[in-house]
C-alpha positions as CSV (number, residue, x, y, z in Angstrom):
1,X,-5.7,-99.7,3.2
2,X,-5.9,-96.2,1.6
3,X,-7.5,-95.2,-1.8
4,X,-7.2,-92.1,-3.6
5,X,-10.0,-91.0,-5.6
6,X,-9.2,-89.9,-9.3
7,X,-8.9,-86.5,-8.6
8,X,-6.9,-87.0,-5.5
9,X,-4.4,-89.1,-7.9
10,X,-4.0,-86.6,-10.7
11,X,-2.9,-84.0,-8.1
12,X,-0.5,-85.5,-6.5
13,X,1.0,-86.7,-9.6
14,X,1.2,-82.9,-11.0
15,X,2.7,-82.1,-7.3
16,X,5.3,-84.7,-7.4
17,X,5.9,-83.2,-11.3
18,X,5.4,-79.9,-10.0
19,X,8.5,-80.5,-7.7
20,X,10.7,-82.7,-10.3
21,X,11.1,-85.7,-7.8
22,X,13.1,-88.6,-9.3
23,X,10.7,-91.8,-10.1
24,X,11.0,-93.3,-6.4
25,X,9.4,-90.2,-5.7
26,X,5.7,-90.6,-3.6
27,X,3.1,-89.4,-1.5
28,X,3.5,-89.9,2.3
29,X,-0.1,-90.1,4.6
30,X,0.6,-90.0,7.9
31,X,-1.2,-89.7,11.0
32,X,0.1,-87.3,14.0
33,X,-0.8,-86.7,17.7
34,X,-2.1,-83.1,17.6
35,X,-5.5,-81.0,15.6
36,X,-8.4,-79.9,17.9
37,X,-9.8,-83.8,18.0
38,X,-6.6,-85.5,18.6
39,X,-4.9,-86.9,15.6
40,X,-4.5,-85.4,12.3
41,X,-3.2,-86.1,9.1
42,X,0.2,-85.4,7.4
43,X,0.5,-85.5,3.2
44,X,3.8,-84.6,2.2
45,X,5.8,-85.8,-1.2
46,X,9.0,-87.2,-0.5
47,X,11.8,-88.7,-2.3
48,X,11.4,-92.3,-1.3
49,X,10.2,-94.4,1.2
50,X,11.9,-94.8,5.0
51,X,12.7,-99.0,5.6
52,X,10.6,-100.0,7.8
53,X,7.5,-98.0,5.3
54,X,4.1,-100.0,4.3
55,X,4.7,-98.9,0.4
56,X,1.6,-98.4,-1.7
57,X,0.9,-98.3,-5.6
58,X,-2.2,-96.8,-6.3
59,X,-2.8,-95.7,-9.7
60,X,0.5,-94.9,-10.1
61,X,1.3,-93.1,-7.3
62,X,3.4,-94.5,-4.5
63,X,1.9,-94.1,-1.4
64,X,4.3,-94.3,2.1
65,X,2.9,-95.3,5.4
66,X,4.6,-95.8,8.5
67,X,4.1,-98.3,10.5
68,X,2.5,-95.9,13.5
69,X,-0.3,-94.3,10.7
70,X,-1.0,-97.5,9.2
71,X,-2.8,-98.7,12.5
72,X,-5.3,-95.6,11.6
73,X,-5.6,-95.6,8.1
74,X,-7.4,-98.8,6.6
75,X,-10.3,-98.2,4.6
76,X,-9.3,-94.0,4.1
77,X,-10.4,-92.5,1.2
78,X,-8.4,-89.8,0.2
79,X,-9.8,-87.2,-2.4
80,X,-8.9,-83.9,-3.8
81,X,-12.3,-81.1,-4.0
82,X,-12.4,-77.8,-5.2
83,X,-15.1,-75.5,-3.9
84,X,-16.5,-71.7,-3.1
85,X,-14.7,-72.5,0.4
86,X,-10.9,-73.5,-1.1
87,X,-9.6,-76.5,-2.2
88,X,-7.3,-79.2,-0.6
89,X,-7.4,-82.9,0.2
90,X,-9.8,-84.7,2.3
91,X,-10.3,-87.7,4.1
92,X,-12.9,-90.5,4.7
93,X,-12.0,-92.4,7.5
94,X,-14.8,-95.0,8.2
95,X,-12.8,-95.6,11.6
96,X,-13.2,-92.5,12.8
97,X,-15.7,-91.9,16.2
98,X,-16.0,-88.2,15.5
99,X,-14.2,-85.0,13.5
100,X,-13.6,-81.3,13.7
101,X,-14.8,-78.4,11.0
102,X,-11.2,-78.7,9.7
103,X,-11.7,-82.1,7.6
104,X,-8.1,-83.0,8.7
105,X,-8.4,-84.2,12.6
106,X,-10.6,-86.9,13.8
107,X,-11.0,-88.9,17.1
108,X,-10.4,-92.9,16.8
């Protein structure tokens, strides 16, 4: 469904760190109605996964998806770049039909 890049992984292991989350601790990718092309997407770390989550190990890192995102998310690639411009995740979404200049809404 999702990947994370290595990059991508190594951050969101020093944010979960960063915030001294217990162990169940994980990174949640969600997708939301909303952004200038229609949905966007949500990263947040939170404690642990909600029960009716799609629960993710990658690398490591636990990755929570609910069932509403997962729908949008198979084959995302999720990576972490650092440039003259900022830095901040991205995504790859092969599934999506276009994108805005913000990197984090897209049109399905």
């Amino acid at each position: 469904m999702v990947t994370l890049t290595a990059t991508a992984n190594e951050k969101v292991q020093d944010f979960i760190k960063e915030h001294g989350v217990e162990t169940q601790a994980g990174l949640r990718v969600a997708v939301l109605p909303g952004g200038c092309s229609g949905f966007q997407y949500g990263l947040n770390i939170e404690d642990g996964a909600e029960t009716d989550d799609e629960i993710l190990d990658i690398g490591g890192v636990k990755i929570f998806v609910d069932p509403f995102s997962a729908q949008y998310l198979e084959g995302v690639e999720i990576d972490y770049v650092s440039s003259m411009m900022g830095q901040g995740f991205t995504f790859r979404n092969p599934n999506a039909a276009s994108g805005c200049g913000c990197g984090s809404s897209f049109t399905v």
